[in-house]
C-alpha positions in Angstrom: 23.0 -4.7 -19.0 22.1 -7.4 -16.8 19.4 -7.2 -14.6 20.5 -8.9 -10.9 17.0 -9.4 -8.8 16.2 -11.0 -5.2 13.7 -11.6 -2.8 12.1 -13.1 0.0 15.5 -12.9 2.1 14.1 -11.7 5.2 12.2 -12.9 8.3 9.8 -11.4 10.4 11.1 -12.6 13.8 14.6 -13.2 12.9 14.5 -9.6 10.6 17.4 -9.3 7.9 15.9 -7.1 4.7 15.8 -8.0 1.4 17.3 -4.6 0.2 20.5 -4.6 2.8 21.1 -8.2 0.5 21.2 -6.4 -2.3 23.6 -3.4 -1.1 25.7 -6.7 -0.1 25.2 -8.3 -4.0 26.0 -4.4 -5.1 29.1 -4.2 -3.2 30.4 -7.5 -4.4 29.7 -7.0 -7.9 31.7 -3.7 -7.8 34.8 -5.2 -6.0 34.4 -7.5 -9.2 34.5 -4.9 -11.5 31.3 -3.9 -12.2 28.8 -0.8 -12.1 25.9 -0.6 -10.1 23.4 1.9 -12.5 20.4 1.8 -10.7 18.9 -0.1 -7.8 15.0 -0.6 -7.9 12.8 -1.3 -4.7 9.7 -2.8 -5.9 7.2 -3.6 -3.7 4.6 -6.0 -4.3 0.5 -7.4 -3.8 0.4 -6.2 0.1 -2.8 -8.7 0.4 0.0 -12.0 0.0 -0.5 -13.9 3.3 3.2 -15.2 3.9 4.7 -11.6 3.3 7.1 -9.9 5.7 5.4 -6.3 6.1 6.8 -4.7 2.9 6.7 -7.2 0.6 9.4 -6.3 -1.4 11.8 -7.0 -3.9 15.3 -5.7 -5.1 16.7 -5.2 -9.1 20.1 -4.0 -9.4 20.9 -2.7 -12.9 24.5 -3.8 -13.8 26.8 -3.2 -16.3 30.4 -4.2 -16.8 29.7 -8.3 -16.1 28.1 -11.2 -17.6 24.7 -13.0 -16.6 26.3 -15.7 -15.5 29.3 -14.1 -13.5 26.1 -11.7 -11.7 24.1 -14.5 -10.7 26.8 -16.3 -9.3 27.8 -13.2 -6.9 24.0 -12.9 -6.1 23.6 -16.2 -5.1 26.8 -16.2 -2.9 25.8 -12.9 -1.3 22.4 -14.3 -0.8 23.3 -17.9 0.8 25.6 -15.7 3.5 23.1 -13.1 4.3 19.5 -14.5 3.9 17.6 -15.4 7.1 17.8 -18.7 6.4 17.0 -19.9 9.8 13.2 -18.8 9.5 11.5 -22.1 7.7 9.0 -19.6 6.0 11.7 -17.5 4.6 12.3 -19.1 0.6 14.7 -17.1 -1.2 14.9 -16.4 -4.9 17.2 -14.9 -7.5 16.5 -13.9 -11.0 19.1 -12.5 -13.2 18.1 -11.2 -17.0 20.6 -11.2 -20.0 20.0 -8.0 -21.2 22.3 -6.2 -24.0 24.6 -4.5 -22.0 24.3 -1.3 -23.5 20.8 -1.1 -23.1 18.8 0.7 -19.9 15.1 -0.8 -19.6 14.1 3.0 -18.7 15.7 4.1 -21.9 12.7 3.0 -25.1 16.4 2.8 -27.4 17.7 0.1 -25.4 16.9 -3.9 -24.4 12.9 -4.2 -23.9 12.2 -5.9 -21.3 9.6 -8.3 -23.0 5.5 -7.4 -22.7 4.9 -10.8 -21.0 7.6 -10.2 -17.5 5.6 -6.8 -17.7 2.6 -8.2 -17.6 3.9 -10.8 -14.7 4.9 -7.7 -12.8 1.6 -6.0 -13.2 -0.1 -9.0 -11.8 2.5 -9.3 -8.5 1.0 -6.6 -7.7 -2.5 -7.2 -7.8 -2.7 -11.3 -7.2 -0.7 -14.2 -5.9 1.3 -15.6 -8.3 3.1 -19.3 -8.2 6.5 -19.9 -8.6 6.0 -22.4 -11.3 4.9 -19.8 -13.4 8.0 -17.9 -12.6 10.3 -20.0 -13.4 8.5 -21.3 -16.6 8.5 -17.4 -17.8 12.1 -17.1 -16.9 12.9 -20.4 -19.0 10.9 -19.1 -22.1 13.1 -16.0 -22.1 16.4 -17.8 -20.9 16.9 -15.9 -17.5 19.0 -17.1 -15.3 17.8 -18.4 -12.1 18.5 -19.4 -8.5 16.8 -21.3 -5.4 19.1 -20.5 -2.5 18.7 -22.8 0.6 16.0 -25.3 1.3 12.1 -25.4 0.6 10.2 -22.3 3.1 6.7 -21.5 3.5 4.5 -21.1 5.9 3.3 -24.8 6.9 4.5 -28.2 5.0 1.1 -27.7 2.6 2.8 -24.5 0.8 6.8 -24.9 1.3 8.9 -24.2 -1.9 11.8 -23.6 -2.9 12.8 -20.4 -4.5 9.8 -18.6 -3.4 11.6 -15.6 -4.1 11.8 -16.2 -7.5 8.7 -15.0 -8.4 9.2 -11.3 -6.4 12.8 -11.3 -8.5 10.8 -11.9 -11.8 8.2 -9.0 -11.4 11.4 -6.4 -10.0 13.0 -7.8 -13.3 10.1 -6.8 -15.2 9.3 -3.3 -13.2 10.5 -0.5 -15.1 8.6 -1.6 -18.3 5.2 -2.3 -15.8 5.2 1.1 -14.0 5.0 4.5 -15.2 5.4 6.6 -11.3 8.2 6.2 -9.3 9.6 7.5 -6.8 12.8 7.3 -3.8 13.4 6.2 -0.9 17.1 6.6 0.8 18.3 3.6 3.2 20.2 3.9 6.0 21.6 0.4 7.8 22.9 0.1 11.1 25.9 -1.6 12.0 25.1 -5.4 11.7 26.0 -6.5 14.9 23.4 -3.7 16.3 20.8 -5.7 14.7 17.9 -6.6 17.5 18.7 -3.8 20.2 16.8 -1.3 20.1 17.5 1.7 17.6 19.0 4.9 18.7 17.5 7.8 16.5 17.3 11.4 17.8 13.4 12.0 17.0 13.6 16.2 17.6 16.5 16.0 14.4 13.9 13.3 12.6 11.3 16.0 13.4 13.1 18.8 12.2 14.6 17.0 9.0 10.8 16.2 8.2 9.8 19.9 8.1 12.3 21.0 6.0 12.0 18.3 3.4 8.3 18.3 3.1 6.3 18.1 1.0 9.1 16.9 -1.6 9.7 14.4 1.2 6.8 12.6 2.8 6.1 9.9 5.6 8.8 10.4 7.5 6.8 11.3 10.7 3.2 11.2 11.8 2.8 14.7 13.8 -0.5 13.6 15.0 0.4 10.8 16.8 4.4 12.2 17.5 5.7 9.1 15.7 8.9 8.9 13.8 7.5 7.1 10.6 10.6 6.5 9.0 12.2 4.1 11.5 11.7 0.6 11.6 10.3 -1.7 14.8 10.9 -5.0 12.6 14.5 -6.6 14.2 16.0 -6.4 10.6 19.5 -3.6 9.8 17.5 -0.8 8.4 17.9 2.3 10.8 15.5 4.7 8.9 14.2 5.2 5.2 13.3 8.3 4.0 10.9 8.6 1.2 10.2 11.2 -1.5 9.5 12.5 -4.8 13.2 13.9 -5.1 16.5 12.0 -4.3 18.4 15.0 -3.3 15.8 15.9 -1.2 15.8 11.9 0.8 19.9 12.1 0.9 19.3 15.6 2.6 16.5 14.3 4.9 18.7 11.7 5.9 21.8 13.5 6.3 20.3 15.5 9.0 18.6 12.6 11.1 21.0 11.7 14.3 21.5 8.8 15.7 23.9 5.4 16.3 26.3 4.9 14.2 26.2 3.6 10.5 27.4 1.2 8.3 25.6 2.2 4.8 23.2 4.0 3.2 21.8 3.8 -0.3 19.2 5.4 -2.5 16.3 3.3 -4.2 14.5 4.0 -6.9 10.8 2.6 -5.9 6.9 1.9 -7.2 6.1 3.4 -3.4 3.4 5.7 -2.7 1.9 5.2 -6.1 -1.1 3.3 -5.8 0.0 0.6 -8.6 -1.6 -2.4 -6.4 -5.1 -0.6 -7.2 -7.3 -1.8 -10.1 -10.7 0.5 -11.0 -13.2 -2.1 -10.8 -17.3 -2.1 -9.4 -18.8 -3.4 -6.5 -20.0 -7.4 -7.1 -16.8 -7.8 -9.3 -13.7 -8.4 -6.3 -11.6 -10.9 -6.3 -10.2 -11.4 -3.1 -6.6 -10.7 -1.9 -6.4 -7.3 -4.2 -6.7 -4.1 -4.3 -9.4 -2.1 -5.6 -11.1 1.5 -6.3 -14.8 1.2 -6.1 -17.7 3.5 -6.5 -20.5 3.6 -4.9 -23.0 5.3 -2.7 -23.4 5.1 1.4 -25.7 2.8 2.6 -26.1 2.3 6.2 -24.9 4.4 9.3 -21.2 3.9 10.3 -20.9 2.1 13.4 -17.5 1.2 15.6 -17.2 -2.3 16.5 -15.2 -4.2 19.4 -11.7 -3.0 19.3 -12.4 0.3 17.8 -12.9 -0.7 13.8 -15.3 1.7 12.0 -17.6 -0.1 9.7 -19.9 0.8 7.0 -22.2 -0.6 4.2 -21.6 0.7 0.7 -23.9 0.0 -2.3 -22.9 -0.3 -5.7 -24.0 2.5 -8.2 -25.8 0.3 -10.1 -27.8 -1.0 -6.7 -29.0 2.5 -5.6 -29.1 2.9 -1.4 -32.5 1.3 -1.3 -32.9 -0.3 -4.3 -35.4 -3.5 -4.1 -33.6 -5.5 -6.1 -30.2 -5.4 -4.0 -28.8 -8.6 -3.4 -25.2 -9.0 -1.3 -22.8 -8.8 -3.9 -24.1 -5.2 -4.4 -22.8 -4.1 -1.1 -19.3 -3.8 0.0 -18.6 -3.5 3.9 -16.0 -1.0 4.3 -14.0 -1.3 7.3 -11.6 1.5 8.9 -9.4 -0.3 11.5 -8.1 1.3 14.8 -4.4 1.5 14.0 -5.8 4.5 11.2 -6.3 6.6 14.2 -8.0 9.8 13.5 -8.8 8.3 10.0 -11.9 6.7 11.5 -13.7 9.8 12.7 -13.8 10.7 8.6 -15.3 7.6 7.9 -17.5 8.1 11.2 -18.6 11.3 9.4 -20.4 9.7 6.6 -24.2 9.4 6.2 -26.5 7.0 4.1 -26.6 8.5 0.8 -23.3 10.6 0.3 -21.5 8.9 -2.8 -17.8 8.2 -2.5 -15.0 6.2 -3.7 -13.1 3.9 -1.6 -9.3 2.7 -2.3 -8.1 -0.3 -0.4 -7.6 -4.4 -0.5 -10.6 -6.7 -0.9 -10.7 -9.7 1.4 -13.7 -12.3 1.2 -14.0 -14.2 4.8 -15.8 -17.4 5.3 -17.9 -15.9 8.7 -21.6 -16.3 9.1 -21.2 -13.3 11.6 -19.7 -11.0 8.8 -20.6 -9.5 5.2 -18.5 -12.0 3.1 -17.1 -8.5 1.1 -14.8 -6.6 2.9 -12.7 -3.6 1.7 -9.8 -2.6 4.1 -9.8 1.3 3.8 -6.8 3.6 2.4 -8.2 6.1 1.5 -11.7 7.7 0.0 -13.0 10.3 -2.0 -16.7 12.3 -1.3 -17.9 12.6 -4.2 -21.4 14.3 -3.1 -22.4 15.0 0.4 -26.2 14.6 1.1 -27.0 18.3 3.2 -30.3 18.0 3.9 -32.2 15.6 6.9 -36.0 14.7 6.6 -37.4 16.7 9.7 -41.2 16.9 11.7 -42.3 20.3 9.8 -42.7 23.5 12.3 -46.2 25.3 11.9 -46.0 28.3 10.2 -48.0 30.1 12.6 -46.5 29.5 15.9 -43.2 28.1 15.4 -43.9 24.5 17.3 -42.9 21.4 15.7 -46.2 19.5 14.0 -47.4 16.2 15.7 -48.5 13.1 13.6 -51.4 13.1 12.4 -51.7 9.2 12.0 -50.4 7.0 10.0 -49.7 7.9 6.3 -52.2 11.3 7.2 -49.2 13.9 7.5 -48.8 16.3 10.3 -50.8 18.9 11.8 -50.0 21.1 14.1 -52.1 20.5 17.7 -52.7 24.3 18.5 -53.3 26.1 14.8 -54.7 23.2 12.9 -52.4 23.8 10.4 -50.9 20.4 7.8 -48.1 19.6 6.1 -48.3 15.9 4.2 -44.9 14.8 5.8 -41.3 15.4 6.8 -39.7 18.4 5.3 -36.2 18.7 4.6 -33.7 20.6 6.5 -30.1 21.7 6.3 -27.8 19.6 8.3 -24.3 20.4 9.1 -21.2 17.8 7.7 -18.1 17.6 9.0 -16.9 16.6 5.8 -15.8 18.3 2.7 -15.6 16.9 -0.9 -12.0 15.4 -1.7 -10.4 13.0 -1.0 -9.4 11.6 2.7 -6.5 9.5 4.1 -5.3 7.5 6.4 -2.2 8.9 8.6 1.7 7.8 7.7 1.9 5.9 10.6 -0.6 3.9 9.5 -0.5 3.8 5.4 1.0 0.7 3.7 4.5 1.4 1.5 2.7 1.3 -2.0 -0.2 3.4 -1.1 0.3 7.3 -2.4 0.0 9.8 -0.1 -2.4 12.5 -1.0 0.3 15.2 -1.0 1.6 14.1 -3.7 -0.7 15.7 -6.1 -2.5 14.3 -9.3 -5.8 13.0 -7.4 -9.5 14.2 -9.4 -10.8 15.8 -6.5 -9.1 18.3 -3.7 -6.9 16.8 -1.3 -6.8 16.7 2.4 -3.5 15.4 3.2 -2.1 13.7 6.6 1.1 14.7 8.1 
């Protein structure tokens, strides 16, 4: 069964989308006589610096043609709908000789082999070249094709068959990644393609309720917006992601709008968190994603333009441990477009112990902690419920005035002591569990909290 992949076919000024390419491959391989089994949207390392948005690539499982005959379509298909016009778009096609009669979700069948696996772990957590790509795809004899001319994003970095390496880690996917889940695609009529799109949002609205929580991210009731559509120029109309495929077709099905030209059903690595790697704070690399440990360390405190930031201290550091150097603090940042988001990170005090999900970046600014973790999501692990306070006298009920320094308190009228601050219950607006950002504002491969399986209780956005 071959496996037919693409990617980097779109352009974020001049839109196109990589999956709407492959619905066009599809579609030409069945008027050749083939059999579409399964199309797989597999999206990729979100910290990649040329990426459109989603960063995604397309396998289409195929039966009923050869290799060769597959990537010859693809290729075709690709060369008349890429956006070729963008210099920075580099597209890439990979196409695996499988047996035919084997299914790489099906152990019986074809393996895929461990080290395209292992490739397609790694998209998803570095930046990969394509001369590994295409070396890995030699070794194993995969067919594979650089359509159009070298892209990138200056002359330093322009290649050819960028894409490739995208194509490589959708071939290896299913044999990666253990969750999956859907996402149903419905394209506007081509020629539609940069006016703006006409989607009734009360049906969108409505559709959202009904499907959810089998369905999720399709709207962001807090901020009113319609999740599921688009505002890149590309032919997607809307997307509608789930847990169940019935449940997406039925979303969809009741969203109006403009007219259509298509619609397909994906089977994705969305909302599952694969990008994140359990790792420690000190031990980053930049550019990937993380879930660290650790215990608050300074006051959160919103900077110019509304970003929430916040110190974190590794677990081995301690809050105010002498020997602390810099790599045992992580500055945690949640930026404005997470909305209400930031008034849970606001929430946090010096001590409470979390966990934080998001991408590390390292930045070269003398202004700045070097360590930055982009926020997702977090988890409280422990809150701290108690505030050191100046102790009341016993007698009278006043508050105690110092009594110098390192001598206590005493009370001025009683002459009563106490030998310091005592400490006193404080109110938190914050629960244990785990926190998120909303829809509008969460990346395609991060999971949503409602989808269950977390180690802690869950307070999901909708």
């Amino acid at each position: 069964m071959p496996i037919v992949a693409v990617d980097d076919t779109d352009s974020r000024e001049r839109g196109m989308c990589t999956t709407y390419v492959a619905t066009q491959i599809a579609e030409r391989l069945a008027d050749a006589g083939a059999r579409v089994r399964r199309r797989l949207l597999v999206r990729l390392n979100p910290a990649v610096k040329h990426k459109t948005r989603g960063n995604a690539a397309v396998a289409l499982h195929v039966t009923g043609t050869d290799a060769e005959s597959a990537a010859s379509v693809a290729a075709e298909a690709v060369e008349a709908f890429a956006a070729a016009a963008d210099p920075r778009t580099s597209p890439g096609v990979v196409v695996a000789d499988l047996d035919v009669a084997g299914d790489p979700f099906d152990p019986t069948g074809t393996p895929i082999p461990d080290a395209v696996a292992a490739f397609a772990r790694r998209a998803l957590r570095e930046r990969l070249s394509v001369a590994e790509a295409v070396g890995l795809a030699d070794e194993h004899r995969f067919r594979h094709v650089a359509v159009g001319s070298a892209g990138g994003a200056g002359e330093s970095d322009a290649v050819a068959g960028r894409g490739r390496i995208g194509a490589l880690a959708a071939v290896g996917a299913p044999a990666a990644f253990d969750d999956w889940t859907f996402e149903r695609i419905t394209y506007r009529e081509l020629d539609r393609c940069g006016t703006p799109r006409e989607v009734d949002a009360e049906s969108v609205f409505a559709a959202a309720d009904e499907g959810y929580p089998a369905v999720w991210d399709t709207v962001d009731r807090g901020t009113g917006k319609t999740v599921c559509v688009p505002n890149a120029p590309g032919p997607i109309l809307y997307g509608i992601r789930g847990d169940d495929a019935a449940a997406c077709r039925a979303v969809a099905a009741a969203v109006d709008g403009e007219p259509t030209e298509r619609a397909a059903t994906f089977l994705t690595n969305q909302g599952t968190d694969a990008h994140l790697a359990p790792s420690r704070i000190g031990d980053l690399r930049d550019g990937a994603g993380y879930r660290v440990a650790g215990a608050v360390a300074s006051a959160p405190e919103t900077k110019r333009g509304g970003h929430v930031h916040v110190d974190v201290a590794s677990d081995a550091a301690g809050v105010e441990s002498d020997g602390e150097t810099d790599a045992d603090r992580l500055r945690a940042v949640a930026f404005a477009p997470t909305g209400r988001f930031r008034d849970r990170v606001r929430a946090l005090r010096p001590g409470d112990r979390v966990t934080l999900c998001g991408e590390h970046e390292v930045r070269d600014n003398a202004d700045e902690p070097a360590s930055t973790l982009k926020l997702e999501k977090f988890a409280v692990r422990d809150l701290v419920r108690t505030a050191p306070a100046v102790p009341t006298c016993p007698d009278c009920g006043r508050s105690m005035s110092s009594a110098g320094s390192d001598q206590g308190y005493r009370c001025r009228d009683c002459g009563t002591e106490a030998p310091g601050k005592v400490a006193e219950p404080i109110e938190r607006d914050l629960e244990a569990g785990w926190y998120e950002v909303p829809p509008s504002a969460r990346r395609h491969v991060a999971k949503p909290l409602v989808r269950g399986g977390f180690d802690a209780p869950t307070h999901p956005e909708r």
